[in-house]
C-alpha positions as CSV (number, residue, x, y, z in Angstrom):
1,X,0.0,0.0,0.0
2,X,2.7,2.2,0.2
3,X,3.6,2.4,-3.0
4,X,0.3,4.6,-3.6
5,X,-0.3,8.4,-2.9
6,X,-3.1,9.7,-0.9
7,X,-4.5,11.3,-4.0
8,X,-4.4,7.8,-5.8
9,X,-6.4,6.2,-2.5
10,X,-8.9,8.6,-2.6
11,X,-8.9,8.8,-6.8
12,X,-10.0,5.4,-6.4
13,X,-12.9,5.8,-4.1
14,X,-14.8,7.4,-7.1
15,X,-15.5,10.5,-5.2
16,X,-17.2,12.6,-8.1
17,X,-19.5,10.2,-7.4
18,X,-20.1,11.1,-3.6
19,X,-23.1,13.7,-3.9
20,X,-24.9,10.5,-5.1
21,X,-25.5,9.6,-1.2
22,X,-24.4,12.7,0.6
23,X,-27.0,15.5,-0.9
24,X,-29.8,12.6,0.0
25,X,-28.8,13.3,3.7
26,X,-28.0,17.1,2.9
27,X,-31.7,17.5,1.4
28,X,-33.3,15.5,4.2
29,X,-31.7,18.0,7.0
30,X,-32.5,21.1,4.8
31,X,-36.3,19.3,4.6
32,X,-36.7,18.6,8.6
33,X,-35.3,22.6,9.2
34,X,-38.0,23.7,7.1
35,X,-40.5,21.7,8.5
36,X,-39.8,23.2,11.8
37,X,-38.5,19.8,13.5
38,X,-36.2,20.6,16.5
39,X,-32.5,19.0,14.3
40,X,-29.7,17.0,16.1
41,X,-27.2,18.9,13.5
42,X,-24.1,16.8,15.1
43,X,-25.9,13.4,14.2
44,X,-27.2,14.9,11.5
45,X,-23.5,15.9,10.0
46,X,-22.4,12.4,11.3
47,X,-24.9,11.0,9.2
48,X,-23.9,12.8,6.2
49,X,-20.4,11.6,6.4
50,X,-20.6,8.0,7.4
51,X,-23.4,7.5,4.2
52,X,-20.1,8.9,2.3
53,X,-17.6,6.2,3.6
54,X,-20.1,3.8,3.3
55,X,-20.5,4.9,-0.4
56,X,-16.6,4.8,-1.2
57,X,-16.8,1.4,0.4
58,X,-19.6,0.3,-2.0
59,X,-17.8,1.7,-5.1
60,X,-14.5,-0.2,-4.2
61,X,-16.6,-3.2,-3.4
62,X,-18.1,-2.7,-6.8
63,X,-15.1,-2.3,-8.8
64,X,-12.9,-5.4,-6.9
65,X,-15.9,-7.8,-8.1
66,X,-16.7,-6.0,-12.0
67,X,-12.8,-6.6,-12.4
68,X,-13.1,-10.2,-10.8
69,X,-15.8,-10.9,-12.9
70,X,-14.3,-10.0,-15.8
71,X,-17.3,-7.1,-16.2
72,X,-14.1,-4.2,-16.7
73,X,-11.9,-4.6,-18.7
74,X,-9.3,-2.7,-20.6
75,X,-12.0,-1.9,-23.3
76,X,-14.3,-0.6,-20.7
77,X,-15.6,2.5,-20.2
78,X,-15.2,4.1,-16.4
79,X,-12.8,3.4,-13.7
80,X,-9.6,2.2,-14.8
81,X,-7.4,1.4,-11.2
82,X,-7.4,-1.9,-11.9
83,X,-7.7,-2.9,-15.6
84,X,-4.9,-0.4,-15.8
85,X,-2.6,-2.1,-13.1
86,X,-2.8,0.7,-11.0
87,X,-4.0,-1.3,-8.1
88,X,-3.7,-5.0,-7.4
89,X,-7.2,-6.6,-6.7
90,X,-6.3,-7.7,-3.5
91,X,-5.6,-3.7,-2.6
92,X,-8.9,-2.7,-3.9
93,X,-10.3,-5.7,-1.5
94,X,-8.8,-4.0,1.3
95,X,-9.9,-0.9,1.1
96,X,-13.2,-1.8,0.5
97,X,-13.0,-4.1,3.9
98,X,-11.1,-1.4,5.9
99,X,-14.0,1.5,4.7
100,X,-16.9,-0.7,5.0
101,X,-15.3,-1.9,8.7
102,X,-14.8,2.3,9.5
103,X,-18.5,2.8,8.5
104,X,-19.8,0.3,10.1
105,X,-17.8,1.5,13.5
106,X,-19.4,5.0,12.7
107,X,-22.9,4.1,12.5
108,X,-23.2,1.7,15.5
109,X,-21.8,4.8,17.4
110,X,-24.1,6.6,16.2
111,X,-26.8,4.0,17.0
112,X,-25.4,4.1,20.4
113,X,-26.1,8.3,20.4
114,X,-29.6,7.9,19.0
115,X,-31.3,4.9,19.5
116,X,-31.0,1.0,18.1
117,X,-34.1,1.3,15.7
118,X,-31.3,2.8,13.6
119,X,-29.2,-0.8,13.3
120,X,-32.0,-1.9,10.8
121,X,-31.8,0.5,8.6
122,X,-27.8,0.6,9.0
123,X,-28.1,-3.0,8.7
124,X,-30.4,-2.6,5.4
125,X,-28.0,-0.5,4.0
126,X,-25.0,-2.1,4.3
127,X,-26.6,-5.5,3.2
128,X,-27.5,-3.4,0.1
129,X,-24.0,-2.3,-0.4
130,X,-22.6,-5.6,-0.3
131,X,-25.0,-7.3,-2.6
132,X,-24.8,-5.1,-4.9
133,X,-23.0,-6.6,-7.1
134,X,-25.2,-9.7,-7.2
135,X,-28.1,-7.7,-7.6
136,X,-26.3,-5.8,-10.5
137,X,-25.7,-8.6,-12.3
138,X,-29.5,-10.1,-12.3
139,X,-30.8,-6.7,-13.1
140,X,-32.0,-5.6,-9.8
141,X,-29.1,-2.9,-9.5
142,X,-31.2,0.2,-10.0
143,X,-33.5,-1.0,-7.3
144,X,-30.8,-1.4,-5.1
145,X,-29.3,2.1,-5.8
146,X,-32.4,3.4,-5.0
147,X,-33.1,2.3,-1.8
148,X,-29.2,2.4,-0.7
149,X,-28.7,5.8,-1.9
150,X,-32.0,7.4,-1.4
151,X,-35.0,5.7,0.8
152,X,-32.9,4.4,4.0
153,X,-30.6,7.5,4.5
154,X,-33.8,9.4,4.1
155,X,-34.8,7.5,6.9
156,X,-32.0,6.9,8.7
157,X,-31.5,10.7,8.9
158,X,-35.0,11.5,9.7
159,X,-33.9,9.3,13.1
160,X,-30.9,10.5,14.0
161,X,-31.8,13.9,13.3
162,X,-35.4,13.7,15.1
163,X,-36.0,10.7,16.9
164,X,-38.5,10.2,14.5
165,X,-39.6,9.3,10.3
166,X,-41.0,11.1,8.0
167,X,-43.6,10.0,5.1
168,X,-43.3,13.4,3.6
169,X,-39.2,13.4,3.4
170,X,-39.3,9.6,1.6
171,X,-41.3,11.8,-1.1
172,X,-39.5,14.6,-1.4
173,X,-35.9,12.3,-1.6
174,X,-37.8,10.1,-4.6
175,X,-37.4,13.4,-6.8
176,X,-33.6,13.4,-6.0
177,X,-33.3,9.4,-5.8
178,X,-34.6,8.8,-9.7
179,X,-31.6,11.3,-11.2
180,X,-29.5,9.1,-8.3
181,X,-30.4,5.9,-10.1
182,X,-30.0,7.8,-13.8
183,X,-26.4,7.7,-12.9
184,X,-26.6,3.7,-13.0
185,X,-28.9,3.5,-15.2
186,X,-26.7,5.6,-17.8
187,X,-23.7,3.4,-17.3
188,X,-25.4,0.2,-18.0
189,X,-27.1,1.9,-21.0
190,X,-23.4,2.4,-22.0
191,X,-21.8,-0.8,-21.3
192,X,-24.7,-3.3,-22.5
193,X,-21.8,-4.9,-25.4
194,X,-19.6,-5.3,-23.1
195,X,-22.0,-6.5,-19.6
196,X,-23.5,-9.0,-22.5
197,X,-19.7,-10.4,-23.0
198,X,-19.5,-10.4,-19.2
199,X,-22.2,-12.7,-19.1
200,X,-24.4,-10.7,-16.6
201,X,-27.5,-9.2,-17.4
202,X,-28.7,-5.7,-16.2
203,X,-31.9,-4.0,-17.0
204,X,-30.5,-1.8,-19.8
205,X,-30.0,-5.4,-21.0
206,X,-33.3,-6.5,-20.5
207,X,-34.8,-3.5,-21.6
208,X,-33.1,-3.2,-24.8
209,X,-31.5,0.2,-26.0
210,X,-34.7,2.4,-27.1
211,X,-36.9,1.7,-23.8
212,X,-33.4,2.2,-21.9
213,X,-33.4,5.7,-23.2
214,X,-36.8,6.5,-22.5
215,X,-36.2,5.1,-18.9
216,X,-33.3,7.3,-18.7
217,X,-35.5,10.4,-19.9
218,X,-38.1,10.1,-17.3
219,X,-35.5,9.5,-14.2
220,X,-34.3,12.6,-15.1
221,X,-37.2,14.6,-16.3
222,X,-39.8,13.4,-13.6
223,X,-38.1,15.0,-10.6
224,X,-38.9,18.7,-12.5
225,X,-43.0,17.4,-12.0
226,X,-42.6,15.9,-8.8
227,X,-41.3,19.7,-6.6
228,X,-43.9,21.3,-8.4
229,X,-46.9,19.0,-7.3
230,X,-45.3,18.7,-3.7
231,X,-44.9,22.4,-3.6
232,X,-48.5,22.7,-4.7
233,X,-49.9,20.3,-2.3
234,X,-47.9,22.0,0.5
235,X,-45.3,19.0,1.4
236,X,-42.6,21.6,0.0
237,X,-42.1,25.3,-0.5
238,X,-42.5,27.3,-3.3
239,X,-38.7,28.1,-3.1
240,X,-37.5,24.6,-4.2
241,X,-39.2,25.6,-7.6
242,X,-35.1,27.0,-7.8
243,X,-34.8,23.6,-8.7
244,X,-35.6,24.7,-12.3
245,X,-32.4,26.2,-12.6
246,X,-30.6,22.8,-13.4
247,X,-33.2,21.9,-16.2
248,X,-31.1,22.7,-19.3
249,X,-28.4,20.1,-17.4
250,X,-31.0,17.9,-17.7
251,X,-32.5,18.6,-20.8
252,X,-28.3,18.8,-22.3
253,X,-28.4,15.0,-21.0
254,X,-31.5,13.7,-22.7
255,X,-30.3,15.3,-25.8
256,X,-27.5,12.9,-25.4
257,X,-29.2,9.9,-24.3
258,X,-31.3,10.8,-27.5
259,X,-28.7,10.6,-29.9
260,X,-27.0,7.6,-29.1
261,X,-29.9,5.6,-30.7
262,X,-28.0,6.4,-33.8
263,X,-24.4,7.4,-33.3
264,X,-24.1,4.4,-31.1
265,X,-23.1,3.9,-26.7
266,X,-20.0,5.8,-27.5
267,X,-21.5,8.9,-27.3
268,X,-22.6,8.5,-24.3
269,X,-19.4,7.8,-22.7
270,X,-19.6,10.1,-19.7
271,X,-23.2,10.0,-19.7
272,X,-23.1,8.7,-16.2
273,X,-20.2,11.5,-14.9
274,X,-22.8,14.4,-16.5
275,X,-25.8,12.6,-14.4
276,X,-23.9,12.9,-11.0
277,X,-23.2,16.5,-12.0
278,X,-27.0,17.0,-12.7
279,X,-28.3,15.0,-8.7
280,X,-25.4,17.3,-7.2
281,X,-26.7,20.5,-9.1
282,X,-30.7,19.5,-8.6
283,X,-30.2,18.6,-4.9
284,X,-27.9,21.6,-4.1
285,X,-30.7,23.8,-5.7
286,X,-33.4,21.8,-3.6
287,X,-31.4,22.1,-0.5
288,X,-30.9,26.1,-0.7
289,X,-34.4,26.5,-1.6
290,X,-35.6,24.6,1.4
291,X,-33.1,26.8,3.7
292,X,-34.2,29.9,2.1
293,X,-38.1,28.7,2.6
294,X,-36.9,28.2,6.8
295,X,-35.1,31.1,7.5
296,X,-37.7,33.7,6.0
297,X,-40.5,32.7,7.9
């Protein structure tokens, strides 16, 4: 391990891909403040970063079995640590273990501060993380991704923040978890040549490449119908309509998506990398609307 930089570490965490899980949490807090809920903002933080380790130890986890597996290879789009020779699988392994072992240390401390409901959704979560994989490879990925990455730290930071759940927050994270699972969603779109040579079968797979791009169009257009209507029916503010803002990102995506029905999955080689820009963009927007909302009243 020594023979790696810090930067090289951390570079292989994926961490462009962080806002994926933290603005879930970030948007959840912002939510609860606006809702006038009395917020633990220590657990709250805590929250935030232990959903990021547990993320970085999911996306190593990831990578140590798509190489194993023979899913990346050198002809492969995305991360490259290991098809490259970078890293030696067995490093990759190791981190994984030693972040999933520091998140896992994190949250039952944090269980410890708030209360043990919270070891079933930890426990939820970090069975989701693990299986991923699996689950990826039978097409159940983009389920996975959105309960992982959207639904339980919704929940989990409803608890530690409050004591308490929240109907209303699950809805208001399902506008932020469908652009989470267009990042996924995008990449398999991308990679179905090489998955199918894999031998593992996803649901851009199943779904074959025209529905996949209509999927990918609604996960990334439907969040822009959901604020509105919660806005309208009173579950959000007005001042999450901000949210708006980030619609040519998402419209500049779709275009994409669009066009590789005929110039082929190359074109939509950072597809995935433009769809983590647009969550972090969308949920930063939501998030500063909901603060705006709580502080003027």
């Amino acid at each position: 391990m020594g023979k790696h930089t810090f930067k090289q570490w951390f570079t292989a965490t994926r961490p462009w891909s962080f806002p994926a899980s933290a603005m879930p949490v970030a948007v959840t807090l912002a939510y609860l403040l606006w809702n006038g809920q009395e917020v633990n903002w220590v657990n709250g933080v805590w929250a935030l970063l232990n959903i990021v380790v547990f993320h970085a130890a999911g996306n190593t986890w990831s990578d140590y079995f798509d190489f194993k597996y023979k899913v990346d290879a050198k002809d492969t789009f995305g991360a490259k640590f290991l098809t490259d020779g970078m890293f030696a699988p067995k490093e990759i392994f190791r981190l994984a273990m030693g972040l999933l072992i520091v998140a896992v240390a994190g949250g039952l401390a944090l269980a410890w501060r708030t209360g043990w409901e919270l070891l079933a959704i930890g426990a939820a979560g970090a069975v989701g993380t693990l299986l991923y994989p699996a689950l990826k490879y039978r097409a159940w990925g983009d389920v996975d991704i959105l309960l992982t990455y959207a639904l339980l730290p919704t929940l989990g930071t409803c608890f530690v923040a409050t004591g308490g759940f929240s109907a209303e927050a699950l809805l208001v994270t399902l506008s932020s978890g469908l652009i989470t699972v267009s990042i996924l969603h995008a990449n398999n779109t991308r990679d179905v040549a090489t998955d199918h040579r894999a031998g593992i079968r996803t649901l851009a797979m199943n779904l074959g490449h025209t529905t996949s791009v209509c999927l990918y169009l609604a996960e990334v257009l439907l969040p822009y119908l959901i604020v509105p209507i919660c806005a309208a029916v009173g579950v959000l503010p007005w001042w999450t309509m901000l949210v708006v803002l980030s619609l040519p990102m998402s419209l500049s995506n779709c275009k994409l998506a669009l066009r590789s029905q005929k110039e082929g999955c190359g074109v939509i080689a950072g597809l995935d990398e433009l769809s983590a820009k647009l969550q972090l963009v969308f949920n930063l927007l939501l998030t500063v609307g909901l603060v705006i909302a709580a502080l003027i009243v």
